[in-house]
N, C-alpha and C positions, 0 to 999 in steps of 0.2 A: 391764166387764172385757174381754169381748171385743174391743172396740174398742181398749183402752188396748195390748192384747196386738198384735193385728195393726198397730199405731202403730210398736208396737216391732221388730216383725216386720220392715215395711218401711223402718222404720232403717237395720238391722241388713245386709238386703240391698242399701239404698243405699250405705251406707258396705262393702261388700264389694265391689261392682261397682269402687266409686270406687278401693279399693287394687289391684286388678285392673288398671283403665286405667292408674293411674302406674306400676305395675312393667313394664305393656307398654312405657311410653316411657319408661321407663329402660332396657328393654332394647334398644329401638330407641335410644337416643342413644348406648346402647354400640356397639352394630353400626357405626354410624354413624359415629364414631369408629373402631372398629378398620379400617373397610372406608378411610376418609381416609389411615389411618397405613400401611395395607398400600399403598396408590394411592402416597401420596409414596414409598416403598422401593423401590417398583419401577419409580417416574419415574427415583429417582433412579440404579437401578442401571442403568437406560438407558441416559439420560444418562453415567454414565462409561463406560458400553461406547463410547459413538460419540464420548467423549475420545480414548479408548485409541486405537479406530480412525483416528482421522483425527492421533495422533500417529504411529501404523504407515505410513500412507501420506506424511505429512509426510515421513518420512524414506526410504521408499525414493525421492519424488522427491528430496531434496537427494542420493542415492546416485547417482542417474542423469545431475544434474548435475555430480557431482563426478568422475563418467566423462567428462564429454564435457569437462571442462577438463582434465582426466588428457589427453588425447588433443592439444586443439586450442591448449590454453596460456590457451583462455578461458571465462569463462561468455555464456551467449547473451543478447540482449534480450530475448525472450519465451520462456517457458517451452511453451507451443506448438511454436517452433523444436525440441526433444527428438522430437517425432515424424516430424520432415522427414529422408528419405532423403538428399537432396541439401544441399547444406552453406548454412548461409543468410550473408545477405550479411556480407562480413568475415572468415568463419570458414572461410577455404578449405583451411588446411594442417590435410590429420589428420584429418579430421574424418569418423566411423565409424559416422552417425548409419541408421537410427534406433535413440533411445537410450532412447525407450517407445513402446509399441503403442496407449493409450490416456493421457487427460489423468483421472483420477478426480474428481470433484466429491467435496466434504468431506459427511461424513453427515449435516448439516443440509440438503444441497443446493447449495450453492454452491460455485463455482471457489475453489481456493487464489491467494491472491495469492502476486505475486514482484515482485522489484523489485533490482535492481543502481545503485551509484551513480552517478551523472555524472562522464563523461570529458571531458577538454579536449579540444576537436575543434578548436577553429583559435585559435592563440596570434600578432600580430604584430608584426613588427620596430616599432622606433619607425620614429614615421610623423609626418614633422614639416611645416612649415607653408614647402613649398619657394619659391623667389624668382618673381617675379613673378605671372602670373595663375592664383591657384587652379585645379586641377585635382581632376577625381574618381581615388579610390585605390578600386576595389575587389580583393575575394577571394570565390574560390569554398568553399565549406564542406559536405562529404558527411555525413550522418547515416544513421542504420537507421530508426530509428523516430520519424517523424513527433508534434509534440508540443511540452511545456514544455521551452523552454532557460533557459540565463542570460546575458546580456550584460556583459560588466565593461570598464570601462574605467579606466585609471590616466592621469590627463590632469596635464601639466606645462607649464602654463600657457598650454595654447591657449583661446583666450577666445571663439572663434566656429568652432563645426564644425555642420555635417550628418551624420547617423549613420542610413542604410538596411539596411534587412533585407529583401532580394526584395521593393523598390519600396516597401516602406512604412518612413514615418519613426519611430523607436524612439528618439532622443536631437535635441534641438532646439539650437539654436546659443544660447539663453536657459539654458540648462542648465550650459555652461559655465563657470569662473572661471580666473584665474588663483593662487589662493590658496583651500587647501592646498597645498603640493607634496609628492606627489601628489593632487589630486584622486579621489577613486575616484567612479563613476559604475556603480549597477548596475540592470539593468531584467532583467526577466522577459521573453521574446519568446516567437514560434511560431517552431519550425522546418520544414520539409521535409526528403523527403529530399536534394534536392541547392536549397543556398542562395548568395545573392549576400549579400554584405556592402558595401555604399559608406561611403566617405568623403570630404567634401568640408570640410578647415580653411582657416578664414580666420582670421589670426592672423600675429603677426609670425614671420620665418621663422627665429628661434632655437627655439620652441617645438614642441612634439613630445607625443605620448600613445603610449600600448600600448593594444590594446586586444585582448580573446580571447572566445571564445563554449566554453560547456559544453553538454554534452547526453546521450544515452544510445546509447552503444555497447557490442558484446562488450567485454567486459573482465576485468581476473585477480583481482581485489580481493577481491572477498566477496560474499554473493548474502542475502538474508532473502526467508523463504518463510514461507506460514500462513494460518492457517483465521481467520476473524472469530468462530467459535463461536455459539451458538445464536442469541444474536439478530442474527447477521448484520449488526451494526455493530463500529466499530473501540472500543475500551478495555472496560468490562466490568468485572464479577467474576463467581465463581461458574463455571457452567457457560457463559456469556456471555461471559467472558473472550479474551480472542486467546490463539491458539497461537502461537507465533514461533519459527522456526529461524533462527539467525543465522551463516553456515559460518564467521568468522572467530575465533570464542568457544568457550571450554568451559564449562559445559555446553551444548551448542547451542540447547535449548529455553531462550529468554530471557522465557519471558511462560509 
C-alpha cells in the first residue's frame, strides 16, 4: 500500500511540475509576443517621426530655392550652390546668396538629391557640305557642371561627316545616311566645363545637318528634390519609399 501510494504521490507531483513548466512558457510566449508587438510600434513610430522629418526639411530646402529663383530668375545646378556667398557661375544678376547656412542630411543619413532638367547649351546653323575641299567647322560650348550631355543631330542627307567632342570622335562618317530626311543621330557624351565641338562633312555640297548639344545649366524650369528613404536606394514602398518634391506640380510631394 505504501508503495502503490507513494507511486501515486510522485505522479501527482510529476504531473504538477509538468503544468507548472507549460504555463511558465506560455507565459513567456506571451511576453515574448507583447515585447515583438511593443518593439514593431515603436520602430514604427520612428520611423514616421524621421518621414515627417525629412518631409520638414525637404521643404524648407525647396523654400530656399524658391528664394534664390525669386531673386536670380533661376534655379542653381547644385544645391550646395544655396550656401555660396558669392553668386556661382551663370547666376550673376541678383543674386542674395547665402541662401542656407548649412546642407542637412536626411534622417537616415544621407544627402537629399536634386536635380534640374537639361538645357540646350549650343543649338547650330545648318552646316552644309561647302564646295570644294572639306574643311573643319568647329564651336566652342560653356557648361557649369562637368558630366552626362546629349548630342543630337538632324542630318539631311550628308552621307560622310566626322563629329568631335574635345578631340574625341562621338559620330563616325559610317553612321551616316542619306535616307530618312531628317536623319536624327543621338549619342550620350561627356562634357566639360568649356568644350570644342568639330565638324568635318564630306558629302555633296547641297547637303546640310543641324546639330545641338544638351546639358545642365541654371535654369527657370522646375527643380525635384528628395530623400531615397530608409533603405537608401531609389523606388521602394513602405518606409523605403522616395520622398519627392517636384516645384512645378501640386501637390509637391509626388512620391
Amino acid at each position: 500500500m505504501e508503495d502503490s501510494r507513494s507511486f501515486l504521490s510522485g505522479k501527482k507531483a510529476r504531473s504538477s511540475q509538468g503544468m507548472v513548466l507549460a504555463e511558465i512558457l506560455v507565459a513567456v510566449a506571451v511576453f515574448m509576443a507583447v515585447v515583438i508587438i511593443a518593439f514593431r510600434l515603436v520602430w514604427q513610430t520612428y520611423q514616421k517621426a524621421k518621414v515627417a522629418a525629412a518631409r520638414g526639411q525637404i521643404a524648407q530646402l525647396a523654400a530656399a530655392l524658391e528664394a534664390c529663383r525669386d531673386d536670380t530668375g533661376l534655379y542653381p545646378v547644385f544645391l550646395s550652390d544655396l550656401l555660396s556667398k558669392e553668386s556661382p557661375k551663370m547666376m550673376g544678376r541678383n543674386w542674395h546668396g547665402p541662401y542656407l547656412d548649412k546642407l542637412p542630411l536626411d534622417p537616415w543619413g544621407n544627402q537629399y538629391y536634386y536635380r534640374i532638367p537639361p538645357t540646350t547649351l549650343f543649338s547650330s546653323p545648318a552646316i552644309p557640305r561647302v564646295p570644294g575641299q572639306p574643311d573643319n567647322v568647329s564651336f566652342k560650348i560653356e557648361t557649369v557642371a562637368p558630366g552626362i550631355g546629349r548630342l543630337r543631330i538632324e542630318n539631311y542627307g550628308v552621307t560622310s561627316c566626322s563629329v568631335y567632342l574635345n578631340g574625341v570622335e562621338v559620330v563616325t562618317e559610317k553612321e551616316f545616311r542619306n535616307s530618312p530626311r531628317p536623319q536624327i543621330i543621338e549619342k550620350e557624351v561627356t562634357l566639360l566645363e568649356n568644350n570644342t565641338l568639330t565638324l568635318r562633312a564630306r558629302s555633296t555640297p547641297s547637303d546640310y545637318l543641324f546639330t545641338s548639344i544638351s546639358g545642365t545649366v541654371p535654369q527657370e524650369r522646375y527643380f525635384i528634390l528628395g530623400s531615397y528613404g530608409k533603405d537608401r536606394k531609389g523606388g521602394g514602398s513602405g518606409f523605403n519609399a522616395d520622398l519627392e518634391w517636384t516645384s512645378n506640380v501640386y501637390p509637391n510631394f509626388t512620391k
